[in-house]
C-alpha positions, 0 to 999 in steps of 0.5 A: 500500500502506497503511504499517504504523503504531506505537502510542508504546508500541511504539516505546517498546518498541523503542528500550527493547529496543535500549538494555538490549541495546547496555548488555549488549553494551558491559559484555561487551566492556569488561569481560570481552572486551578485557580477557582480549583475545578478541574477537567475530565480524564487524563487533565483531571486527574493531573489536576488532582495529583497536582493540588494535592502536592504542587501545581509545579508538577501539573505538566510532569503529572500530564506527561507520566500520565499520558505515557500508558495512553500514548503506547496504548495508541501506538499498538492499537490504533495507528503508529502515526498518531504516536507522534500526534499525540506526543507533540500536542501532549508536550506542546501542553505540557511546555506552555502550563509551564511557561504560563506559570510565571506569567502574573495573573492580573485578571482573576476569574470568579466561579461563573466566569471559570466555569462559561469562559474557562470551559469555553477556551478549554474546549475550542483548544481541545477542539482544535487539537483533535480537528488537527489529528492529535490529542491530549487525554489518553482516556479517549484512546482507552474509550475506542479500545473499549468500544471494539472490545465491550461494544458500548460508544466512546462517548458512553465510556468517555463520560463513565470515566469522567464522572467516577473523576469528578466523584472522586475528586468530591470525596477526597476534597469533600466538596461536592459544590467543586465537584459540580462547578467541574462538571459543569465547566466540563459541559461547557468545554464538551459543547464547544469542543464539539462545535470547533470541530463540527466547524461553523458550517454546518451541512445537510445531506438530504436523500430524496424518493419521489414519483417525479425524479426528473421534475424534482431536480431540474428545478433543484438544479435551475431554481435552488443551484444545487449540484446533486447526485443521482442513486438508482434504488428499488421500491419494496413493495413494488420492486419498481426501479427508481431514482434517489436524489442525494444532495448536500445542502447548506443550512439555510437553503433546507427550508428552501429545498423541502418546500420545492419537494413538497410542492412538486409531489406531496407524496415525497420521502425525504431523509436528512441527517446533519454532516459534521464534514464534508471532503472535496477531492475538487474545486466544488462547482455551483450552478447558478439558478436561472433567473426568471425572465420577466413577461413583457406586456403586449403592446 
C-alpha cells in the first residue's frame, strides 16, 4: 500500500493547529481552572488532582507520566502515526502550563466566569487539537479500545470515566459544590469542543424518493443551484426501479429545498441527517439558478 504523503504546508498546518490549541488549553487551566480549583475530565483531571494535592509545579510532569500508558496504548492499537500526534500536542501542553506559570495573573476569574469562559477556551483548544489529528487525554484512546472490545460508544465510556473523576475528586476534597462547578465547566468545554470541530458550517445531506425524479431536480438544479447526485434504488413493495436524489445542502437553503419537494409531489420521502464534514477531492462547482425572465406586456 502506497503511504499517504504531506505537502510542508500541511504539516505546517498541523503542528500550527496543535500549538494555538495546547496555548488555549494551558491559559484555561492556569488561569481560570486551578485557580477557582475545578478541574477537567480524564487524563487533565486527574493531573489536576495529583497536582493540588502536592504542587501545581508538577501539573505538566503529572500530564506527561500520565499520558505515557495512553500514548503506547495508541501506538499498538490504533495507528503508529498518531504516536507522534499525540506526543507533540501532549508536550506542546505540557511546555506552555509551564511557561504560563510565571506569567502574573492580573485578571482573576470568579466561579461563573471559570466555569462559561474557562470551559469555553478549554474546549475550542481541545477542539482544535483533535480537528488537527492529535490529542491530549489518553482516556479517549482507552474509550475506542473499549468500544471494539465491550461494544458500548466512546462517548458512553468517555463520560463513565469522567464522572467516577469528578466523584472522586468530591470525596477526597469533600466538596461536592467543586465537584459540580467541574462538571459543569466540563459541559461547557464538551459543547464547544464539539462545535470547533463540527466547524461553523454546518451541512445537510438530504436523500430524496419521489414519483417525479426528473421534475424534482431540474428545478433543484435551475431554481435552488444545487449540484446533486443521482442513486438508482428499488421500491419494496413494488420492486419498481427508481431514482434517489442525494444532495448536500447548506443550512439555510433546507427550508428552501423541502418546500420545492413538497410542492412538486406531496407524496415525497425525504431523509436528512446533519454532516459534521464534508471532503472535496475538487474545486466544488455551483450552478447558478436561472433567473426568471420577466413577461413583457403586449403592446
Amino acid at each position: 500500500m502506497k503511504a499517504i504523503t504531506k505537502k510542508p504546508k500541511d504539516y505546517f498546518m498541523t503542528y500550527f493547529g496543535f500549538m494555538v490549541g495546547a496555548f488555549l488549553m494551558a491559559v484555561s487551566i492556569e488561569f481560570f481552572l486551578y485557580p477557582n480549583k475545578l478541574i477537567d475530565g480524564g487524563v487533565i483531571g486527574i493531573s489536576l488532582i495529583a497536582a493540588r494535592l502536592t504542587s501545581d509545579a508538577f501539573l505538566p510532569y503529572y500530564l506527561i507520566l500520565l499520558n505515557l500508558p495512553f500514548i503506547y496504548l495508541a501506538y499498538k492499537y490504533i495507528r503508529k502515526s498518531f504516536l507522534i500526534q499525540m506526543g507533540i500536542a501532549v508536550i506542546l501542553f505540557a511546555v506552555f502550563l509551564s511557561v504560563l506559570r510565571f506569567v502574573p495573573h492580573y485578571f482573576v476569574a470568579d466561579s461563573l466566569e471559570a466555569i462559561v469562559i474557562g470551559g469555553a477556551i478549554l474546549g475550542a483548544g481541545a477542539g482544535l487539537i483533535i480537528r488537527f489529528g492529535g490529542c491530549t487525554d489518553g482516556t479517549e484512546i482507552l474509550a475506542i479500545i473499549l468500544n471494539r472490545k465491550m461494544g458500548y460508544t466512546v462517548g458512553q465510556l468517555v463520560l463513565a470515566v469522567n464522572i467516577i473523576i469528578f466523584a472522586v475528586y468530591g470525596i477526597i476534597f469533600l466538596d461536592w459544590h467543586i465537584a459540580l462547578k467541574s462538571l459543569m465547566m466540563y459541559i461547557v468545554a464538551f459543547k464547544m469542543m464539539d462545535f470547533v470541530i463540527a466547524g461553523l458550517e454546518e451541512l445537510k445531506s438530504v436523500m430524496i424518493v419521489s414519483a417525479k425524479p426528473d421534475k424534482i431536480r431540474n428545478r433543484i438544479m435551475n431554481e435552488l443551484g444545487l449540484g446533486l447526485t443521482i442513486i438508482k434504488g428499488r421500491g419494496g413493495f413494488s420492486l419498481e426501479d427508481r431514482d434517489i436524489l442525494f444532495i448536500i445542502v447548506e443550512r439555510l437553503d433546507l427550508a428552501g429545498l423541502k418546500e420545492l419537494v413538497m410542492h412538486e409531489d406531496p407524496t415525497a420521502f425525504m431523509a436528512i441527517e446533519t454532516l459534521h464534514e464534508v471532503a472535496y477531492g475538487r474545486q466544488r462547482t455551483h450552478i447558478a439558478p436561472k433567473k426568471k425572465r420577466k413577461r413583457t406586456k403586449k403592446a
